[in-house]
N, C-alpha and C positions, 0 to 999 in steps of 0.2 A: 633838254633844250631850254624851257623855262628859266632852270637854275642857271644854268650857261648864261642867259643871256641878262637876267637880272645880277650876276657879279660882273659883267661888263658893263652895262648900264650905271654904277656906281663908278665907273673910273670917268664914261663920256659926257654923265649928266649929275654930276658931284652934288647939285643943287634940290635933285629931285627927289620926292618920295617915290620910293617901288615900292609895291606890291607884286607877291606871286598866288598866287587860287590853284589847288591842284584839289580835284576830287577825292582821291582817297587818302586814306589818312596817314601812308607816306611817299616818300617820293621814289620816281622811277619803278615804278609796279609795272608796268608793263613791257613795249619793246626796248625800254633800257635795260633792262636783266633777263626778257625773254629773251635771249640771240646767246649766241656762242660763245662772246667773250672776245671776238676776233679785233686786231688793231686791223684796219687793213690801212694799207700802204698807197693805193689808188691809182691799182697795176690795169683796172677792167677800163676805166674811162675814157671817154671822146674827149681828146686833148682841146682844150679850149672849153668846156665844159664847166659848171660850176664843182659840179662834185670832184673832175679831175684835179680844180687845182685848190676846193678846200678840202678835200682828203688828203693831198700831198702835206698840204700845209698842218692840217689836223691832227694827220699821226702824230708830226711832232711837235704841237702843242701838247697832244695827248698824254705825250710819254715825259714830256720836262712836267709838265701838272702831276703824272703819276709820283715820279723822281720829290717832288718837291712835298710831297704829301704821306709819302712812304705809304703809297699805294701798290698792292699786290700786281706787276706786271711784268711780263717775260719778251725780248724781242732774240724769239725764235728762229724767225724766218719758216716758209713756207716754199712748197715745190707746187709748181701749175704742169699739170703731166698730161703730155699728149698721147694716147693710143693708136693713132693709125698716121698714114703719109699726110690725110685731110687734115686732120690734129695739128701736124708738124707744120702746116703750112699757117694755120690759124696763130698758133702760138708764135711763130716767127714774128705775124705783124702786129702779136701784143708786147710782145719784145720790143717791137719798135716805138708802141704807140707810151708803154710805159718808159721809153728813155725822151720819148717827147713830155712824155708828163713830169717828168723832172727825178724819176726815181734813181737810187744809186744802188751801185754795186750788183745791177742784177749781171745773172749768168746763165749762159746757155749751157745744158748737161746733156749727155750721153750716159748709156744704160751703166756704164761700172761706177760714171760721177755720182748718179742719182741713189745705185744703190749703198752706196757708200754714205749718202745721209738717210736714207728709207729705205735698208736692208729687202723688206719686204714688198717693196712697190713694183707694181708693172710700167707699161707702157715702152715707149719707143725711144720719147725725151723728153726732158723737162725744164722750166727756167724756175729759177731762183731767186727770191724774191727775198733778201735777207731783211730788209725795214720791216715785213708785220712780225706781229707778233699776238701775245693773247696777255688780259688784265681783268683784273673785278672789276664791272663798271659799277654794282652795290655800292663798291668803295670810292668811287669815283664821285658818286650822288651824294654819298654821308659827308665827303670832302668839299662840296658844292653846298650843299645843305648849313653848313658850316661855317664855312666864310662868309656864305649870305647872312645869316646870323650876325658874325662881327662885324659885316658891314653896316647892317642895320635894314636890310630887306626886310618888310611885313608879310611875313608868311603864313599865309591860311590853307589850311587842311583839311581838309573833310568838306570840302566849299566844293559843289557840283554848279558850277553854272548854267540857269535856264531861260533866263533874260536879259537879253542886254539891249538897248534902246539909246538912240542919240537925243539929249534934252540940253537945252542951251549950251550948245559948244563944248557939253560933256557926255561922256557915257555913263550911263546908268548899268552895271550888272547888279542883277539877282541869283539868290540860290536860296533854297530853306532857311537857311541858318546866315544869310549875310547878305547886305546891302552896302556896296558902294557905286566911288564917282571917282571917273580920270578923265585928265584929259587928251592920253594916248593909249594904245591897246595893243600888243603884240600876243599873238593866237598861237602858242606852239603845243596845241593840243592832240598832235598826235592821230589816233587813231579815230578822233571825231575832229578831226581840223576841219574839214568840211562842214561839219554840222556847229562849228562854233563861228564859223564864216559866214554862215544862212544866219545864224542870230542876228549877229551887227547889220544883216542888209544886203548882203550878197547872193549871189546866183549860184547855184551849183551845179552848173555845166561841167566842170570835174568833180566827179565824185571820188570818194575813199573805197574799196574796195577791200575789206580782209580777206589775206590768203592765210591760211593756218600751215607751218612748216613743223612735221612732225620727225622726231630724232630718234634712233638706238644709241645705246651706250654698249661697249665694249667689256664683256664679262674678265675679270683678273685674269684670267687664262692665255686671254686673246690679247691685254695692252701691249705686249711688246711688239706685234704688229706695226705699232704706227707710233714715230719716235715724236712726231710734232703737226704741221697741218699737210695735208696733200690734198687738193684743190683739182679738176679737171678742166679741159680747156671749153671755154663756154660755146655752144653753138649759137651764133646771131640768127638762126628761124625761129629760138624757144627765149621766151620772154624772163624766164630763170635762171640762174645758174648752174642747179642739178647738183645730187648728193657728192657730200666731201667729208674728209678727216679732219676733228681739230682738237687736238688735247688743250683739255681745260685747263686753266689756271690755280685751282684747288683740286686738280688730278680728276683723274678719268678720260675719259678718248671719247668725243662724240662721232656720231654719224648721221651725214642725213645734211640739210631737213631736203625732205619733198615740198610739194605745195596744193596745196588744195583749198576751193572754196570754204570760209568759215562761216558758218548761219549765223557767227554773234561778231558782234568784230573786238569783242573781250575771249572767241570759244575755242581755249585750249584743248581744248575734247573733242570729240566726233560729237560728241552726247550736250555739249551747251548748242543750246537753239534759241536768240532773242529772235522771234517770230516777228515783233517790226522792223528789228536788223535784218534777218534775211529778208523780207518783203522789199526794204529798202535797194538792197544787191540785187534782188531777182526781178525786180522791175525798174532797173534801169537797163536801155536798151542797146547802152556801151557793154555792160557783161555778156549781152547774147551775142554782140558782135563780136567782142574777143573769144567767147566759145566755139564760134563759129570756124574763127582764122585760127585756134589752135586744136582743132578736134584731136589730133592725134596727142598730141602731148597732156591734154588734160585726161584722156582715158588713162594714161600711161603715168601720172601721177595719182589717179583715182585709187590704179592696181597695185600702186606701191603702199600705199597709205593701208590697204586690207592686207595686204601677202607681205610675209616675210621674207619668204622666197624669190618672191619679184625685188624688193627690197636689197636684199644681197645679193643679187646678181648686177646689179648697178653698181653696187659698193665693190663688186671683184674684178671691177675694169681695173680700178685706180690699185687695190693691191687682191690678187688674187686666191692668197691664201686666205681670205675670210670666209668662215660658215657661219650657217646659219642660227646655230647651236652657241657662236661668238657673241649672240648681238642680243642685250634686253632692251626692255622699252625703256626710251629715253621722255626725258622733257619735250616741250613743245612750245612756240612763239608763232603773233601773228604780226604779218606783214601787213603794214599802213601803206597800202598801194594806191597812188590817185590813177584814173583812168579818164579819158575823155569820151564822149558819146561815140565819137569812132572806134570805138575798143581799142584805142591804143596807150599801153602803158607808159604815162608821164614819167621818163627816167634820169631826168636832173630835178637836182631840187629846183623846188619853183615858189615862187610868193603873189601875192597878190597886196599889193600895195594903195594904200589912200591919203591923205593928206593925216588923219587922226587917227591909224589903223596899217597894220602889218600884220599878213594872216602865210604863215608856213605852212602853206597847202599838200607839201610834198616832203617830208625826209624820209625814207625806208635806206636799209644799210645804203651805206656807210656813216649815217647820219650818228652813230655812237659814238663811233672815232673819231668824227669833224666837230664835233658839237663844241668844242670852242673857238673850229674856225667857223663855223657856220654863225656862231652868236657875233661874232667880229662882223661880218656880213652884215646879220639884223643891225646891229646900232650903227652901221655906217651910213646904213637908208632911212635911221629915224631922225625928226630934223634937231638940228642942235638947238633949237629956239625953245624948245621946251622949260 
């Protein structure tokens, strides 16, 4: 997002110095390359929504930016497969809500349509979502990386910011190794966006919340199983989407992810524990309240996360010939979830805006695919007076 939005910022403020500060020392470490890979098309969304309509817009920025960059990307299309009558009824009104969102060419399928693109897939029916598809975002970042470079962005690296303080009509940031001053400030930090938000001055009445979503991969045996993505139809009582099929971009078949509390909100493991990160999750009194409203589903992600068994039996809804003997251990990525004291998951992107200051309090997916329509966004709320 960063990169995003500092090669837009060259085209609307041609006058100004940018700067970018990212902590480690390159870019996109984290939920940029921790996810699937997936374009999404922005089939899930509340019409009228900001995600509904910079996802629409996103993918295809995403995919003319991949085209022009000879970035590694595939537009596959994907199946959303319903298993029961409740399914088919559900999926009917994402059918509708995704032709309100502006998508093309989807289609409604029946079992010989569906198996005729997923040989292998179960369920009842399916819609068809030909716009996603799946890309390196690595490459997408090296390519963002890049042209902010020929633009003439000042990019610093290895720069963790710890202070940042308002002094005569400027900001002051600090980090070990770097001191400067601007006199605007856009926060797209991701998975401490909150806690870069509490520097400059803010409350954080939402907090960030990591869920850690853990994946199998598909042993050679088992890839022909699944030709491209197969996706289920999301239940509106569970705050997630629930495990799915998605062939990578540099080959392999994922599965997954689950979601479960992460003790670090960097802890791809069970086993990373920042003990002030979890202190931070486990005492705020929005997570005991969302734990509260979802008791069934977070056991029911606890037991996926330990069993493999539990594991593939989820995954043998969507195609039923999987075993368990099919699936190794996969990667793993953590969700930047903002949550409010009432436990409920912030599920459009959201900002928090100031006269000297933009803080991106909220991108979790689809934020990969949109991230140049999302950056469009950010510079259209920063003032041109700069």
């Amino acid at each position: 997002m960063g990169l995003a939005v500092a090669r837009i910022l060259h085209q609307s403020h041609p006058n100004s110095k940018i700067a970018l500060l990212e902590k480690e020392l390159n870019y996109g470490c984290h939920q940029s390359t921790h996810n699937s890979g997936v374009l999404h098309a922005g089939l899930y969304y509340k019409p009228g929504s900001l995600k509904s309509r910079l996802s629409v817009e996103g993918v295809r920025k995403m995919v003319d930016f991949c085209k022009h960059n000879s970035i590694k990307h595939e537009i596959c299309g994907k199946l959303v497969v319903a298993t029961s009558e409740s399914e088919v009824v559900r999926l009917r009104s994402l059918h509708q809500r995704g032709i309100e969102n502006g998508l093309h060419g989807l289609a409604w399928l029946g079992v010989s349509e569906m198996k005729e693109r997923e040989p292998y897939v179960g369920g009842i029916a399916a819609l068809s979502v030909p716009e996603e598809g799946i890309v390196d975002y690595r490459g997408v970042c090296k390519a963002l990386e890049f042209e902010n470079r020929i633009l003439g962005t000042e990019l610093y690296s290895g720069v963790k910011v710890t202070h940042c303080r308002r002094k005569s009509n400027q900001w002051i940031l600090s980090a070990s190794n770097f001191e400067g001053s601007a006199d605007y400030i856009v926060n797209c930090a991701g998975l401490y966006s909150d806690r870069v938000a509490q520097l400059s001055g803010e409350d954080r009445e939402v907090r960030i919340v990591p869920f850690r979503g853990e994946y199998y991969e598909l042993k050679s045996s088992a890839k022909h199983l699944v030709r491209n993505l197969i996706y289920p139809v999301p239940d509106p009582t569970f705050p997630f989407l629930g495990v799915h099929f998605t062939r990578l971009v540099n080959g392999g078949i994922e599965a997954g992810p689950n979601a479960v509390l992460a003790l670090a909100r960097e802890g791809y493991s069970k086993w990373n524990i920042n003990p002030s990160e979890a202190f931070d999750s486990l005492s705020f009194r929005g997570l005991w309240r969302f734990l509260a409203k979802h008791r069934d589903m977070v056991l029911s992600e606890m037991i996926r996360s330990v069993s493999r068994k539990a594991f593939c039996k989820s995954l043998q809804r969507l195609v039923p010939a999987i075993q368990e003997q099919d699936l190794a251990i996969g990667g793993s990525g953590v969700r930047a979830q903002a949550m409010d004291t009432s436990g409920h998951l912030i599920q459009d992107f959201a900002f928090i805006e100031r006269s000297s200051a933009l803080h991106l309090i909220n991108a979790p997916s689809p934020a990969a695919t949109a991230s140049l329509a999302i950056a469009d966004e950010i510079v259209k709320r920063i003032p041109s007076s700069l």
